[in-house]
C-alpha positions as CSV (number, residue, x, y, z in Angstrom):
1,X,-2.5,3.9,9.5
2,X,-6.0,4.4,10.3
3,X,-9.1,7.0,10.6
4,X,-11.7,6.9,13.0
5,X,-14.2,9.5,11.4
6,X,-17.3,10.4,13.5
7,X,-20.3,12.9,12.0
8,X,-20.5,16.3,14.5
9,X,-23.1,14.5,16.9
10,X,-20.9,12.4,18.1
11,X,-17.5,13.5,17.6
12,X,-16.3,14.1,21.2
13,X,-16.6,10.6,22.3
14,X,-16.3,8.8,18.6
15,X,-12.5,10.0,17.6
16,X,-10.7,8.1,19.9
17,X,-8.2,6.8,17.4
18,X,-9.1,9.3,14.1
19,X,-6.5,9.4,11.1
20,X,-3.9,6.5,12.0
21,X,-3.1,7.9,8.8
22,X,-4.0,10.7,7.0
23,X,-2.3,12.8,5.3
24,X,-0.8,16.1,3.5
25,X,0.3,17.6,0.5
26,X,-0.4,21.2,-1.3
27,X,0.5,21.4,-4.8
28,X,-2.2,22.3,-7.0
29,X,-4.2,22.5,-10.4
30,X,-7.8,23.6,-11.1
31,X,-10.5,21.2,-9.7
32,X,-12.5,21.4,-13.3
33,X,-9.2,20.6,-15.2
34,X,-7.9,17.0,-15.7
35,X,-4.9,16.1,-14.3
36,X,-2.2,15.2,-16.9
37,X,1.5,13.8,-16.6
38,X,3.8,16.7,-16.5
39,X,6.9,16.5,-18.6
40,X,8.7,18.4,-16.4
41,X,8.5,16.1,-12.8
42,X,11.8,14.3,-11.9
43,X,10.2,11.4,-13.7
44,X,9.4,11.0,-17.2
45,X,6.1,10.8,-18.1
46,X,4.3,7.2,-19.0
47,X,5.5,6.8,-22.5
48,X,9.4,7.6,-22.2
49,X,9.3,4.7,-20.0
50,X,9.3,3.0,-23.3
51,X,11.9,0.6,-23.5
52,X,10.6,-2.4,-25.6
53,X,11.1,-2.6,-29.2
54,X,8.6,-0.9,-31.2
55,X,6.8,-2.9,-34.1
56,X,4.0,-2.9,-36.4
57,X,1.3,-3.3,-33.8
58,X,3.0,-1.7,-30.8
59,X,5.6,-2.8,-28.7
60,X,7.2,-6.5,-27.5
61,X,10.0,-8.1,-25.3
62,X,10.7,-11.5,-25.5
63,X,12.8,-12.5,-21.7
64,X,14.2,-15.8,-22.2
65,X,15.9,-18.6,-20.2
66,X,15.2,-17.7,-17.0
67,X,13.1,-19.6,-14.4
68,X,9.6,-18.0,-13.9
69,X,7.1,-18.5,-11.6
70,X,3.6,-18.8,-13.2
71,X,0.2,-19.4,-12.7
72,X,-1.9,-22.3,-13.2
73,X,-5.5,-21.6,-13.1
74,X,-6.5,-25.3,-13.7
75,X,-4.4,-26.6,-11.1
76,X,-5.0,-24.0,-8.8
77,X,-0.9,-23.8,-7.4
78,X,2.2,-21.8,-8.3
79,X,3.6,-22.9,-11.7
80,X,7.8,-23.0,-12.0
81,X,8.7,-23.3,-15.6
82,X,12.7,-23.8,-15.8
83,X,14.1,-22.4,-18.6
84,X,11.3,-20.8,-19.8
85,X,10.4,-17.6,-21.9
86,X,7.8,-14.9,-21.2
87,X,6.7,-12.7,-24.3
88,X,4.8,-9.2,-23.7
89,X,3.4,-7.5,-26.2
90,X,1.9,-4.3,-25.6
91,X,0.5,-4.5,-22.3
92,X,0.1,-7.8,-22.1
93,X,2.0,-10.9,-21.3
94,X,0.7,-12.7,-24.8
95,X,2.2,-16.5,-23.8
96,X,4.9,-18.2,-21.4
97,X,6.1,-21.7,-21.3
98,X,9.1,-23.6,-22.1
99,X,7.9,-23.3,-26.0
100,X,5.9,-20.4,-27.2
101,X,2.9,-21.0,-29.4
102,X,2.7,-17.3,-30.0
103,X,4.0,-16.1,-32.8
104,X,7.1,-13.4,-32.1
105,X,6.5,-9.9,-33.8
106,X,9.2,-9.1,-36.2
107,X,11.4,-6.1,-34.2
108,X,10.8,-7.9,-30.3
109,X,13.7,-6.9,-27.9
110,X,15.2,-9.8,-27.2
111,X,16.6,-10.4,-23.5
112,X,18.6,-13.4,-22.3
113,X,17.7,-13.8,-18.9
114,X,19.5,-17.5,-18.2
115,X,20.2,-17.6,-14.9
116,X,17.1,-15.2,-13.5
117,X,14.1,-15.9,-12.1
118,X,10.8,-14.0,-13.3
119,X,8.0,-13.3,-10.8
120,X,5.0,-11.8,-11.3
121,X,4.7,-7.7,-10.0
122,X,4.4,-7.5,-6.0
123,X,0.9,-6.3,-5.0
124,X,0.5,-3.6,-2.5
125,X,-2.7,-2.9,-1.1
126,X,-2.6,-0.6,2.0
127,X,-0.1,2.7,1.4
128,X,-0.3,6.3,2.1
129,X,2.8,6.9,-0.3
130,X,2.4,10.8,1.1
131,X,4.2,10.4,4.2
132,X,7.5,9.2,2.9
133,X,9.0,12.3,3.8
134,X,9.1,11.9,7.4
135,X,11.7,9.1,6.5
136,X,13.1,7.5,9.7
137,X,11.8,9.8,11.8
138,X,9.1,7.4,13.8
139,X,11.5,4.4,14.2
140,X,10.0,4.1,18.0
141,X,6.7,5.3,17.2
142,X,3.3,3.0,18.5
143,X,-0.1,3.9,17.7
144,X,-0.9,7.1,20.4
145,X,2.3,8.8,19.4
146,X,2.0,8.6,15.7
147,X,-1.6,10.5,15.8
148,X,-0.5,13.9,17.3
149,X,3.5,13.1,15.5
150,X,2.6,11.6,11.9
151,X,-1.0,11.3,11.2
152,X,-2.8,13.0,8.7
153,X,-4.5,15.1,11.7
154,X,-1.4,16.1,13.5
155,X,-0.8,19.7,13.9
156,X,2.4,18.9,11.4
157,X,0.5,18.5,8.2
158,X,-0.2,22.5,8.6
159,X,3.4,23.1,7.8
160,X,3.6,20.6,4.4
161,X,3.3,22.3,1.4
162,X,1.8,21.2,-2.1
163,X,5.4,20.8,-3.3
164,X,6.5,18.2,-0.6
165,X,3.1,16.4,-1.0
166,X,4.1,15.7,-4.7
167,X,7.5,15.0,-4.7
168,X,6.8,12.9,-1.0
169,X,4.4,10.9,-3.3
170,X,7.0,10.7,-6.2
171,X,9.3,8.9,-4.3
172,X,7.6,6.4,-2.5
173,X,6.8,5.2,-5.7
174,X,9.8,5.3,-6.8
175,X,10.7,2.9,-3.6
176,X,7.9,0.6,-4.4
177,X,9.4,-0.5,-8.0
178,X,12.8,-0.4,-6.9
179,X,11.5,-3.0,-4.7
180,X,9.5,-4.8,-7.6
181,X,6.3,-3.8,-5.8
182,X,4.5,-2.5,-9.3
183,X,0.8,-2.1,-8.3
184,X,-0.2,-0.1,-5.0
185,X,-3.2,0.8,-4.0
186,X,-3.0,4.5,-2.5
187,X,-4.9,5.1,0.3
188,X,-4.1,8.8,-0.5
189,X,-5.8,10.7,2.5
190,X,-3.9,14.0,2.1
191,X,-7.5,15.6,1.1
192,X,-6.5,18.7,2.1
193,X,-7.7,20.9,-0.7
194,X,-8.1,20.1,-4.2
195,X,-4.8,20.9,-4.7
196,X,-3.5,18.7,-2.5
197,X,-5.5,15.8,-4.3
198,X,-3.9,17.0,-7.8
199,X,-0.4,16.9,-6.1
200,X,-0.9,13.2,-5.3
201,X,-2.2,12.4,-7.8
202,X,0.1,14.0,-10.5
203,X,3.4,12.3,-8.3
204,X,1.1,9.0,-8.8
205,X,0.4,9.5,-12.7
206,X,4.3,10.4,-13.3
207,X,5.6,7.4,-11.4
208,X,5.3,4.5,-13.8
209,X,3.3,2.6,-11.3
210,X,-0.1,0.7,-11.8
211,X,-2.0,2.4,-8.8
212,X,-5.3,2.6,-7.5
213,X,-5.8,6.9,-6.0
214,X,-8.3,5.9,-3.1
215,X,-9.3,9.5,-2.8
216,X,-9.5,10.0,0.9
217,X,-12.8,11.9,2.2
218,X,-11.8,12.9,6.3
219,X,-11.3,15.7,8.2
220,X,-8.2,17.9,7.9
221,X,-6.2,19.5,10.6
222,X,-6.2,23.1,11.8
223,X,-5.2,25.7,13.8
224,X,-7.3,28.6,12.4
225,X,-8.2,30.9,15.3
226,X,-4.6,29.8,17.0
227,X,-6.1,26.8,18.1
228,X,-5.9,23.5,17.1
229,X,-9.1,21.6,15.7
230,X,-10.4,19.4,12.9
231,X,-12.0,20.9,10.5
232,X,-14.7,18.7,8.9
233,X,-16.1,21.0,6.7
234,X,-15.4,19.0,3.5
235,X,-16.4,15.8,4.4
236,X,-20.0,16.3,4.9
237,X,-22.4,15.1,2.6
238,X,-21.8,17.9,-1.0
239,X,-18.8,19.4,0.5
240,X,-16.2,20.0,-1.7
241,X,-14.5,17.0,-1.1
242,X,-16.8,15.4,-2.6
243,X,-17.6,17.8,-5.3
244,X,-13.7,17.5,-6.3
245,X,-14.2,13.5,-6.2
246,X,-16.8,13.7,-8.9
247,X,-14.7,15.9,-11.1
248,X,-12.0,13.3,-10.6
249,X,-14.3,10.2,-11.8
250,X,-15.6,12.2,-14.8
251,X,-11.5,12.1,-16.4
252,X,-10.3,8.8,-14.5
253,X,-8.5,6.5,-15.1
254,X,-5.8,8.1,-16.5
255,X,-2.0,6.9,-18.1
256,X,-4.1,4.3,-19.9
257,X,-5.4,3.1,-17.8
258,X,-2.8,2.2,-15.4
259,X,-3.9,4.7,-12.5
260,X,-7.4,4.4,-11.2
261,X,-9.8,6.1,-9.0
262,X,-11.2,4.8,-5.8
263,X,-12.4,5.9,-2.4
264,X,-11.1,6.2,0.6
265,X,-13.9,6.0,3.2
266,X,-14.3,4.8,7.3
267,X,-17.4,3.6,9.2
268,X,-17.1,5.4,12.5
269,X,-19.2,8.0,11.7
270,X,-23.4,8.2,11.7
271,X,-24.6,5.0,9.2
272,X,-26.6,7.6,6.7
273,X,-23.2,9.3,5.9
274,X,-21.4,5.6,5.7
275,X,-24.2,5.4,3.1
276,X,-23.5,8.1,1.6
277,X,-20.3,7.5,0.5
278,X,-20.6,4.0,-0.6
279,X,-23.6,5.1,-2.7
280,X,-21.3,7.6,-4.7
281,X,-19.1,5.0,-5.0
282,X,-21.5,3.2,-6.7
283,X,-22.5,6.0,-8.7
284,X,-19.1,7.3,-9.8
285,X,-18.5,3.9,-10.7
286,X,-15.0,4.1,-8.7
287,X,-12.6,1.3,-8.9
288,X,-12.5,0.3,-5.4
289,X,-13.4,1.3,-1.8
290,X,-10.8,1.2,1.3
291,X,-11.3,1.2,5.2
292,X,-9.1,1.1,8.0
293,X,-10.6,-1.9,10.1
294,X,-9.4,-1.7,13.8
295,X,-10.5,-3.4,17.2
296,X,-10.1,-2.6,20.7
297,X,-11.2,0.2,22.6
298,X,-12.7,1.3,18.8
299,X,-15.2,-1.2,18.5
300,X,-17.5,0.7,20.8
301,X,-17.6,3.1,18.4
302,X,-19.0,0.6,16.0
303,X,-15.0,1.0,13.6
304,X,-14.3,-2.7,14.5
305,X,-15.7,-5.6,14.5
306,X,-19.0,-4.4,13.0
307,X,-17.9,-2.9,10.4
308,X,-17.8,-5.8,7.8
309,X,-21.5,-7.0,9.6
310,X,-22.9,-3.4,8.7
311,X,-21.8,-3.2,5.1
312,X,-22.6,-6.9,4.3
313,X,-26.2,-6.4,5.4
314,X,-26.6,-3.0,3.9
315,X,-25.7,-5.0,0.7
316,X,-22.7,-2.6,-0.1
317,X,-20.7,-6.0,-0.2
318,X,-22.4,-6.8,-3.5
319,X,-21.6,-4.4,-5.4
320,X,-19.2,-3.6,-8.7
321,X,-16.3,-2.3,-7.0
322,X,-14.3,-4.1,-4.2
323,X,-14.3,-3.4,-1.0
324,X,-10.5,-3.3,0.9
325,X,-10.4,-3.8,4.5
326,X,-6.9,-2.8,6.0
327,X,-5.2,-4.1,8.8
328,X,-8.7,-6.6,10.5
329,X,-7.1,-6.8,13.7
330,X,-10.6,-8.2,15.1
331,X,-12.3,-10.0,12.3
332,X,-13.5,-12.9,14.1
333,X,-15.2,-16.4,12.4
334,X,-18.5,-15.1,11.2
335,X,-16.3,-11.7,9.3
336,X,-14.3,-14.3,7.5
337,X,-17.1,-16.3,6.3
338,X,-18.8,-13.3,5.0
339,X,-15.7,-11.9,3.0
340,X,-15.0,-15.3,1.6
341,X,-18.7,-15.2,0.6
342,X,-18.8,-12.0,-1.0
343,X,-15.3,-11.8,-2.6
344,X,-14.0,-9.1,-0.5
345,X,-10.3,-9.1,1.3
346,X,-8.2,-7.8,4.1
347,X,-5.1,-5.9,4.0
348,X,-2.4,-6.8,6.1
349,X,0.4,-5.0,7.0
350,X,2.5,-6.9,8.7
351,X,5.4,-4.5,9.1
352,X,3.1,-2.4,10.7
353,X,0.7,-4.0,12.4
354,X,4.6,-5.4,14.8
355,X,5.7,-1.6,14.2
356,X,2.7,0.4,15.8
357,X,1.7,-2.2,18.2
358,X,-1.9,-3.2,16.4
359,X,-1.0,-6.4,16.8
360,X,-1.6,-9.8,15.0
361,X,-3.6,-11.8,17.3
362,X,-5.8,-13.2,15.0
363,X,-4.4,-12.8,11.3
364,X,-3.6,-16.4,10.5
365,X,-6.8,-17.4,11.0
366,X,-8.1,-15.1,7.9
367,X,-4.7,-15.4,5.8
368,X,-7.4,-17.1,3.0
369,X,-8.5,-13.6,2.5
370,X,-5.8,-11.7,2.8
371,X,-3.4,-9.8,0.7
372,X,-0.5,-7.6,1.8
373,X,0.3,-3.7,2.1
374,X,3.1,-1.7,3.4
375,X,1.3,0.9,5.2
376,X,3.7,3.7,5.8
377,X,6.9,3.5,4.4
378,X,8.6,6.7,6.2
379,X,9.0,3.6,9.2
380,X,10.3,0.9,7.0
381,X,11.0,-0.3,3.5
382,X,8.3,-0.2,1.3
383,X,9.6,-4.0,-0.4
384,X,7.4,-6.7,-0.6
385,X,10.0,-9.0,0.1
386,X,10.0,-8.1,4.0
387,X,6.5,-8.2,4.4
388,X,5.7,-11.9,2.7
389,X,9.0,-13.3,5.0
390,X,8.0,-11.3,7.9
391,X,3.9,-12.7,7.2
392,X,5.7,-15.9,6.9
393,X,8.0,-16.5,10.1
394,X,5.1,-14.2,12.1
395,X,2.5,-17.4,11.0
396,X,4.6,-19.8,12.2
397,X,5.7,-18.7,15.4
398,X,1.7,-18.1,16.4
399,X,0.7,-21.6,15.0
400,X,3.3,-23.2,16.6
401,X,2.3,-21.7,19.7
402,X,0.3,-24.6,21.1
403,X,3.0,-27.1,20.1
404,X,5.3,-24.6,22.4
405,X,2.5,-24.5,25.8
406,X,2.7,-28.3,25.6
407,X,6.5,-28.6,25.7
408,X,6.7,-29.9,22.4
409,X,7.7,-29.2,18.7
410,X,5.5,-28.9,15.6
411,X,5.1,-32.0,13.6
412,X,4.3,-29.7,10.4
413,X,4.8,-26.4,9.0
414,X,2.0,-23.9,9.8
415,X,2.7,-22.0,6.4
416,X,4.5,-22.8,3.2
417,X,6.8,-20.2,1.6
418,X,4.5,-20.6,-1.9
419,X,1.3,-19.5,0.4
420,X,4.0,-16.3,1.5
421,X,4.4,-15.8,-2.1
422,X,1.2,-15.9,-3.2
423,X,0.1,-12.9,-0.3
424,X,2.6,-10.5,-1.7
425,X,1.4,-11.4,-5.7
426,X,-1.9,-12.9,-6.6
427,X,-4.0,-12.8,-3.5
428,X,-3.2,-8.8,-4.3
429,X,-4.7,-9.0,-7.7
430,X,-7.5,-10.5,-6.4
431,X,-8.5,-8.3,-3.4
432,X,-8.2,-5.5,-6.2
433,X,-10.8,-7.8,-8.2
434,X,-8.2,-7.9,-10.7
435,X,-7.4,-11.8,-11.4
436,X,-5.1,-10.5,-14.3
437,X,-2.6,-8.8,-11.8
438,X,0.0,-10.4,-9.5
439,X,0.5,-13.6,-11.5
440,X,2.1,-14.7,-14.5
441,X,-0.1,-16.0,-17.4
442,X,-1.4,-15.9,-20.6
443,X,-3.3,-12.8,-20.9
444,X,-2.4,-11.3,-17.3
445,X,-0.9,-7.5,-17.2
446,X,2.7,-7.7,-18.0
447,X,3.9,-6.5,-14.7
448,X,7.1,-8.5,-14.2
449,X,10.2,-8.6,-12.0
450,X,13.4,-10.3,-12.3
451,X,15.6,-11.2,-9.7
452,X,19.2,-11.5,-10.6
453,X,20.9,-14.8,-8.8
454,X,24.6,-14.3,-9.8
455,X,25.0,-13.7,-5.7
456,X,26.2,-15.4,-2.7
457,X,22.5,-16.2,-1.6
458,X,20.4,-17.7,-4.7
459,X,23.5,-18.7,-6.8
460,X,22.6,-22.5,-7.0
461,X,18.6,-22.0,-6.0
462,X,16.5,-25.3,-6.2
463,X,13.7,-23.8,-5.1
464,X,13.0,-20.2,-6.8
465,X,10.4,-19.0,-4.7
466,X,12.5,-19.8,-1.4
467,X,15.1,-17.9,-3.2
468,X,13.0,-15.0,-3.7
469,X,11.0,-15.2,-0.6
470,X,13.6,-16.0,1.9
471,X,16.5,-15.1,0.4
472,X,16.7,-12.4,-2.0
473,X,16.7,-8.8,-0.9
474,X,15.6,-5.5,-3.1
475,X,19.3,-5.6,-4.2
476,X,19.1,-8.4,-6.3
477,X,16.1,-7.0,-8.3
478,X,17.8,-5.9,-11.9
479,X,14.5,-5.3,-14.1
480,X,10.9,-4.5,-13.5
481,X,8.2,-4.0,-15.9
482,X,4.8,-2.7,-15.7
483,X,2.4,-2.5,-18.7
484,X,5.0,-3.9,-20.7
485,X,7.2,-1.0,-20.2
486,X,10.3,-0.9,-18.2
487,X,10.4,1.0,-15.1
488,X,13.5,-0.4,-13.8
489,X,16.6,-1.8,-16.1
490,X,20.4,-2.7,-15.3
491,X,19.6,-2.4,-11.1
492,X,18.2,1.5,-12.0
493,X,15.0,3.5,-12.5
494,X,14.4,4.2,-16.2
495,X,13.1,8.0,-16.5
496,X,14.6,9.2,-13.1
497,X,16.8,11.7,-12.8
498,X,17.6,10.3,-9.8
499,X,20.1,13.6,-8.8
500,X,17.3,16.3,-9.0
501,X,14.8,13.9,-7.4
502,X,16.7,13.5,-4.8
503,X,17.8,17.0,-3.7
504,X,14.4,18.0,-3.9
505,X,13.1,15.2,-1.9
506,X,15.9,15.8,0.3
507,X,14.4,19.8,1.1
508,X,11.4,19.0,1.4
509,X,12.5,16.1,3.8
510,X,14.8,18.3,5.6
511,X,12.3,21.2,5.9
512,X,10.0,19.0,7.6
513,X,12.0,17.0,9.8
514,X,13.5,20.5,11.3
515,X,9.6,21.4,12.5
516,X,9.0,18.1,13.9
517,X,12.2,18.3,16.0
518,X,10.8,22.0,17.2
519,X,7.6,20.5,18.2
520,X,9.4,17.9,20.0
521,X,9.9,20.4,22.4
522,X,6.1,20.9,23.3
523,X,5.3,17.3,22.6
524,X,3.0,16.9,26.3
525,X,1.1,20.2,25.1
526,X,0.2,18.9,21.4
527,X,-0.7,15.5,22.7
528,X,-3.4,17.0,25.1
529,X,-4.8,19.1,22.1
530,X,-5.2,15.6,20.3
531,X,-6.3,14.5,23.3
532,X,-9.2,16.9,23.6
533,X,-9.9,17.5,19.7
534,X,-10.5,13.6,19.3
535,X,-11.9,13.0,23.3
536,X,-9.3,10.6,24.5
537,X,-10.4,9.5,27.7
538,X,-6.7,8.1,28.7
539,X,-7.9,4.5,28.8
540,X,-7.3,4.0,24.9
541,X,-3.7,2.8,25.8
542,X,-0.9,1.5,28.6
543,X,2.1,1.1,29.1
544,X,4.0,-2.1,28.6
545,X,7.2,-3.1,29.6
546,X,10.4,-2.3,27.6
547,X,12.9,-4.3,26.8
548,X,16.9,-3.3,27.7
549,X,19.2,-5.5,26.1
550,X,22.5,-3.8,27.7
551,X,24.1,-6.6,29.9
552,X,23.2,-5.6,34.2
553,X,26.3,-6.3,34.9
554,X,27.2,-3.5,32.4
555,X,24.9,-0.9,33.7
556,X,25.6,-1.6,37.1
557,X,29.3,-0.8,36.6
558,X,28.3,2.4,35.1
């Protein structure tokens, strides 16, 4: 969810919808230390999660007989080799076809797969893994709610401590490749300290997934002085926010590579500090830059629709690293040309955007340059499988629309389940500027997924990427690999000790859950301290009607 970040001029009138989704945690290590895998987290670190057979030049798998859904860069389209085989070695997915013409190290693990189909790794581009344990508890929540309830700002995050921030972090992950979702990019705005940042960071090194840590600069919440307030201390231009970020870039990446450091940075606020942090961006040479990019009563504040306007013509939209724009409920004609121009995607949530209420007015009309996220996955699963069918059926409906006010059918589909496919896998890759991610081919990251058919939905598929995209669920998934190691095998997590993971998870979730459920109890007076620390002016939302599905005839008896 999103942060609307405003410098101290202008704060009272600027914050109408700040921190959609920021964020906690607490757990801790020195900000001039690197931050290594710890052998002692619920998960094993990066290189027990190797699985593959070792040989003289590292390690290979050869999966065999299985349908796979490549790549063809010539062509342009989805590739579906029948019968295929897919060889990884090392990190790397080193040839796939019906006949290899790479030769097979002597010592490769060998894995029938007839029957299977093979799919690239699911690409997540909008998460804040952090909040996962707040699990189920905003299953009515829409946008005002969820600031002064869930957000990174709410008077909750006070009460989280470094050890739930970690082991929050932990196991969203741990739902994302479950779910074959193996590359997310974090937009990790639990900044609360740099211990907090270390926590998150840690949980994302220890996973096993490929993720991009968009270090989150915002304002935190407090209530030092027994009242609540944001504290935006370390956000300012040298605070230590940013003096932790620089330590950060000076050990990233870490885990080989496979987590990297980005930014996580928002445009209401004065343009010299947006400046700011897209010029130490720049400098740090980070991996990528994310925004929340909202409309409605935020683009006065200059958060919406200018945002992609602004940055283009202050040239930030040429520059090494890409630029991730989450949610574009408002970008309009002249926003879409410029992204296409400039190589520069949106992130949409589709989940959420239906969940909170942001809407999806205009999303089909900028699908070209879109990829998908989850968003927060303490509201719903954090599978890629729901989103690219949800995407998919939303598209439809919409297009059809017109077809609908004229008392007719459509002649045509609006979408095809391959364009679904390609949202949740390549078009991911590419937002992240990483053409190597999110497909299958020769010399892409060997981030795989394989979906067992031997079930009564995909049994005698035709099509394998209807099977997958409309009919498989996270059930069906029985292996995932990323960077050539296995993360999940046999339907379970390799390296989890999924019984200690769990009960810790499960006090920290607990613990949590219990305050939330005392502050239900003062819920009018927290909202109006939102209300005055971000300078709602009560037109920001209204009420719509409700739906009651229990028969009248019912309720009437009653």
């Amino acid at each position: 969810m999103l942060p609307l970040l405003k410098s101290r001029v202008a704060r009272s009138t600027a914050c109408a919808f700040l921190a959609l989704s920021f964020a906690v945690s607490v757990f801790a290590y020195p900000i001039d230390e690197p931050v290594e895998s710890s052998n002692t987290s619920s998960f094993s670190s990066s290189g027990s999660h190797l699985a593959a057979a070792a040989t003289k030049n590292g390690f290979s798998i050869l999966l065999k007989g299985a349908t796979i859904i490549a790549y063809d860069d010539k062509k342009n389209e989805l590739d579906i080799i029948r019968g295929g085989s897919l060889l990884i070695i090392n990190d790397r997915i080193a040839d796939v076809g019906m006949k290899l013409s790479t030769s097979i190290p002597e010592g490769t693990e060998v894995v029938d797969l007839t029957g299977s189909i093979i799919t690239p790794g699911f690409v997540d581009t909008h998460k804040h893994s952090w909040q996962h344990l707040y699990q189920t508890m905003g299953a009515n929540v829409v946008l005002g709610e969820y600031f002064y309830k869930f957000s990174g700002i709410s008077k909750i995050t006070t009460q989280i401590s470094a050890d739930d921030s970690y082991i929050s972090t932990l196991m969203s992950l741990a739902d994302s490749l479950n779910g074959g979702v193996t590359s997310v990019l974090d937009h990790a705005h639990g900044t609360f300290s740099p211990k907090h940042s270390d926590a998150m960071l840690k949980a994302q090194i220890d996973s096993g997934a490929r993720v991009w840590n968009a270090y989150s600069i915002v304002p935190i919440a407090s209530t030092e002085g027994g009242k609540f307030h944001l504290d935006w201390t370390g956000q300012e231009p040298g605070g230590w926010k940013w003096k932790q970020l620089e330590q950060l870039a000076k050990n990233a990446p870490w885990a080989d590579g496979r987590v990297q450091l980005g930014l996580g940075w928002e445009m209401g606020r004065e343009d010299a500090e947006v400046k700011y942090g897209f010029d130490k961006a720049s400098e740090l040479n980070l991996s990528v830059v994310t925004l929340h990019h909202v409309g409605y009563p935020l683009q006065v504040y200059g958060f919406g629709p200018k945002s992609i306007y602004k940055l283009n013509d202050w040239g930030y939209l040429n520059k090494s690293f890409p630029v991730v724009f989450s949610h574009g409920t408002v970008v309009d004609g002249a926003d879409l040309i410029t992204l296409r121009n400039t190589n520069h995607f949106i992130s949409v949530t589709p989940e959420s955007e239906h969940h909170y209420t942001h809407g999806q007015l205009f999303t089909s009309a900028f699908l070209e340059q879109s990829a998908l996220g989850i968003d927060t996955s303490y509201t719903f699963s954090s599978d890629m499988l729901t989103q690219m069918r949800l995407q998919l059926q939303s598209t439809r409906n919409i297009g059809a629309s017109p077809a609908h006010y004229n008392f007719r059918y459509a002649n045509n589909t609006v979408m095809t389940v391959d364009q679904a496919f390609l949202l949740g896998t390549r078009n991911g890759g590419l937002a992240m500027h990483r053409p190597d991610i999110g497909v299958i081919k020769k010399g892409a990251k060997a981030d795989v997924v394989v979906f067992n058919t031997d079930n009564t939905a995909t049994s005698a598929f035709d099509d394998p990427v209807a099977a997958v995209v409309l009919h498989s669920h996270v059930g069906n998934i029985e292996h995932v690999i990323v960077d050539g190691k296995w993360v999940k095998r046999d339907f379970k997590l390799v390296g989890l000790d999924w019984k200690s993971t769990k009960a810790t998870f499960g006090k920290s979730a607990r613990k949590i859950q219990k305050i939330i459920k005392e502050y239900s109890k003062n819920w009018g007076r927290i909202r109006a301290e939102m209300s005055e620390a971000l300078g709602w002016t009560g037109d920001e939302f209204m009420n719509v009607h409700q739906v009651n599905v229990e028969p009248s005839v019912l309720k009437n008896k009653a």
